[in-house]
N, C-alpha and C positions, 0 to 999 in steps of 0.2 A: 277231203277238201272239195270243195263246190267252186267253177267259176262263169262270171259271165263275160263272155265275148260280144264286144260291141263294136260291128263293120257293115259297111256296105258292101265290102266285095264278095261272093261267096264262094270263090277260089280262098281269096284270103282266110277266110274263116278256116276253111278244109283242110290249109297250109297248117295252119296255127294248131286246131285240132290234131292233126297228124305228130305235128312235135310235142305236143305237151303231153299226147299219152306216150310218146318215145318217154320222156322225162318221169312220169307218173303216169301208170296204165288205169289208175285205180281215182285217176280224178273226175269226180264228176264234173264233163260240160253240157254247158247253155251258150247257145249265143243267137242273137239278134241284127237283124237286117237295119233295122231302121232304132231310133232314138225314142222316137217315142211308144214304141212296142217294149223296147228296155224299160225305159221309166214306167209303163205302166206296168209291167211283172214286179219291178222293184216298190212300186208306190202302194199296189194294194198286198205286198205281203205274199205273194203266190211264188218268189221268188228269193230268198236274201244266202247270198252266195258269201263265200270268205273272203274272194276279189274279184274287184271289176279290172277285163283289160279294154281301153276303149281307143278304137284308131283317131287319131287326132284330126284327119279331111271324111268330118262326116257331110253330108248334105244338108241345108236346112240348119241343121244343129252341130255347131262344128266340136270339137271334144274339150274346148276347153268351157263351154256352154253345159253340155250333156254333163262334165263334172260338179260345175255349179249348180246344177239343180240336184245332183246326187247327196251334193255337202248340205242343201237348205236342209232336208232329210233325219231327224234327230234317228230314227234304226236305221240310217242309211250312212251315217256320218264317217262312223271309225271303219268301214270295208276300205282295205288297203284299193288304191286304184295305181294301174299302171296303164301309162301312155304308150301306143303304138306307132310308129312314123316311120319314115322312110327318111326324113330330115326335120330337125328340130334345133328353133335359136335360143339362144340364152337367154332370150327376154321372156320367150312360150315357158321355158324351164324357170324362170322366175316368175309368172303369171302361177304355174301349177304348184310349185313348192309353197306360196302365199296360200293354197288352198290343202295342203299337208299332203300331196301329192309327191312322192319321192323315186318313185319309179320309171324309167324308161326302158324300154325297147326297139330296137331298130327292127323294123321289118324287111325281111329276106325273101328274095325268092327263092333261097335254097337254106333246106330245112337243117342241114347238117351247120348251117351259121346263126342259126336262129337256137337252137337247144341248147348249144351250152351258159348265154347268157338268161334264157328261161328257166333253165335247174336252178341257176344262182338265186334265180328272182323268188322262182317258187320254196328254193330250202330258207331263204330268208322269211319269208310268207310262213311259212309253216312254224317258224323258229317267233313269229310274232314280233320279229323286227318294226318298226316303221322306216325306217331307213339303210340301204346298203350301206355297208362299209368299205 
């Protein structure tokens, strides 16, 4: 499995990185600083991952933005995405589920709370879910 991480912070990133090879040592990551260095890996092809996780307070391009240009995307379309946030409202959750978007994550600053709901997400992902159960 291939994924890409889409953050501005790059503590964050290192965080996320560090737990998802706790969870699978064997994943390949990518991730990106900025929005539009993502889209342009994803748009010419040099990139197409099995998920995108993308933090919802991007700069410039917030993540419900950076997914709607992911979904215009017909080889970009069906890559599972999941939201990362530290807080998220029902409305952002019904903005992203309209865009087939099923996933969330709370972001932690401790890894040991962050993994066991990234296993879930990722065996779901793998199992080819679109949506948790």
């Amino acid at each position: 499995m291939t994924v890409l991480y889409i953050d501005d912070d790059i503590e964050d990133i290192e965080l996320f990185e560090e737990a998802l090879h706790h969870v699978d040592p064997d994943i390949q990551f990518h991730s990106s600083l900025h929005v539009d260095e993502a889209l342009d890996k994803l748009f010419n092809h040099s990139l197409v991952p099995d998920a995108i996780f993308v933090d919802l307070h991007l700069p410039k391009s917030d993540g419900l933005e950076c997914v709607k240009r992911i979904k215009e995307h017909q080889h970009l379309a069906n890559i599972p995405i999941v939201i990362l946030s530290t807080t998220i409202g029902n409305r952002q959750v019904d903005d992203f589920n309209k865009l087939g978007v099923y996933y969330f994550l709370s972001k932690s600053a401790l890894i040991s709370k962050m993994e066991p709901a990234l296993k879930v997400i990722i065996d779901s992902l793998c199992k080819g879910e679109t949506k948790l159960k």
